[in-house]
N, C-alpha and C positions, 0 to 999 in steps of 0.2 A: 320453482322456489327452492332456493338452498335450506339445508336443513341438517343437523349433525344428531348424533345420540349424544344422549345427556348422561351421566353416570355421577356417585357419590363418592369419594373415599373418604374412611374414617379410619385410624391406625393401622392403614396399610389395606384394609379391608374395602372391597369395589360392590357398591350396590346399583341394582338397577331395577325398576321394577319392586317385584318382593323376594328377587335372587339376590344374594350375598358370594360373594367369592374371596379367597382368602388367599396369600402369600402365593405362590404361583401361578394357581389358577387368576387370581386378581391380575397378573400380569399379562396374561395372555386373553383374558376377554379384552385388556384396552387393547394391546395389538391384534385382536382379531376386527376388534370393532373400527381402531383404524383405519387396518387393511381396506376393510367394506365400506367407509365412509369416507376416507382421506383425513379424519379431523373429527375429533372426540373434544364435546364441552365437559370438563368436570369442575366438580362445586366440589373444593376441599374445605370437608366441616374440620377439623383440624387447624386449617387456616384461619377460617371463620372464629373460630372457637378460642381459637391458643395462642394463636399466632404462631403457629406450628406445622406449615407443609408439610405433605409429605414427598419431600425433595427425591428421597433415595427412588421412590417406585419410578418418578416420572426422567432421574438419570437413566432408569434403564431401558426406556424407551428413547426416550430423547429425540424423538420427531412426531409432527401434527397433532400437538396440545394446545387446546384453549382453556385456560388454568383461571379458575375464579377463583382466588383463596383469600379474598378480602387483605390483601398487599398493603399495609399502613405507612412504608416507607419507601423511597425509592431503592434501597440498598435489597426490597425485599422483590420488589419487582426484577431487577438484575438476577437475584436467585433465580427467577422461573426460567429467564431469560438462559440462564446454562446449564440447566438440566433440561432443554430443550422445548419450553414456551414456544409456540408462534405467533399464538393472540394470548391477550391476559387482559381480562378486565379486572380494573378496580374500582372501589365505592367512592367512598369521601374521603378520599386523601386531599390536601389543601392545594390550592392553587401552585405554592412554590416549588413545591414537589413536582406536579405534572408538567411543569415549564422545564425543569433539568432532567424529568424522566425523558421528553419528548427532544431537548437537546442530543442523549446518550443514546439513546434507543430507536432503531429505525424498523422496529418490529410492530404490528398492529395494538394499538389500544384502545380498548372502547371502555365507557362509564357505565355506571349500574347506581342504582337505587332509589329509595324514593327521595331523594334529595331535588328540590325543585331549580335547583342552581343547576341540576347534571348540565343539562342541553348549552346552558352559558358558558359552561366550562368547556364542553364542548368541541365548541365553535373556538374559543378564544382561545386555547391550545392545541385545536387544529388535529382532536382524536380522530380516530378512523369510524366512532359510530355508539350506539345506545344497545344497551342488552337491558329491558325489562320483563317484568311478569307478563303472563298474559291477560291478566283483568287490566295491567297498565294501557295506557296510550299516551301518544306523541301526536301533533297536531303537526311536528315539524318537518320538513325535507329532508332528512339526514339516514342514514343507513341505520335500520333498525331490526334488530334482533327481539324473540321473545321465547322466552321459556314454557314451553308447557308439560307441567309437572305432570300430569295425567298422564304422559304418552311417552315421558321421559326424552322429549327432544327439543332441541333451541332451532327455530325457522329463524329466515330470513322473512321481514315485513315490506321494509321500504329498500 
């Protein structure tokens, strides 16, 4: 089973766990956890919250990011995309959107949330797959991801 560590940032700040790490140290736990996993999922509350990545941390890495940062536009998804994204999921961004995202962008995409359209969208944009909670489920044949907060890591399901 595939499986990546999970991490938070919030103003540059890397949580995992009930560790917090701050301005350098922040930077080198995700390149350490990289290194040892190939591929780090973070949930930037920043993103979530503001609409605010934190773009600068993840230039300086700029390789094996799976960037959740709730992307409302596609202009925002391209950001992740060159500070060096390699997956990026986003929530509920509209159909029009994920149709020119998936034109431009040959990078992996998966959908998130409880949105019960996700799995429609999908299929008919032709994503690479589903990132849910772990109390969620899918009933369907598609590459499925789930987060488990307790353990601070996103598995592979399906």
């Amino acid at each position: 089973m595939e499986e990546f560590p999970v991490i938070k940032v919030r103003k540059g700040k890397v949580k995992r766990g009930e560790k917090i790490w701050k301005k350098r140290d922040a930077l080198q736990v995700i390149e350490e956890l990289v290194k040892q996993y190939d591929m780090v999922y973070i949930i930037d509350v920043d993103g979530y919250n503001r609409n605010n990545p934190n773009l600068d941390l993840y230039k300086k890495i700029g390789k094996n990011l799976w960037i959740d940062s709730f992307p409302r536009r596609v202009e925002d998804v391209v950001d992740l995309i060159v500070v060096g994204a390699e997956r990026i999921t986003i929530k509920n961004m509209e159909g029009e959107n994920i149709k020119e995202l998936k034109e431009i962008c040959e990078k992996d995409i998966y959908i998130s949330g409880d949105d019960p359209d996700a799995f429609n969208k999908l299929v008919k944009y032709n994503l690479k797959g589903l990132v849910i909670d772990e109390v969620q489920e899918i009933k369907k044949d598609v590459q499925t991801w789930k987060i488990y907060k307790e353990e601070w890591v996103i598995k592979r399901v399906k």
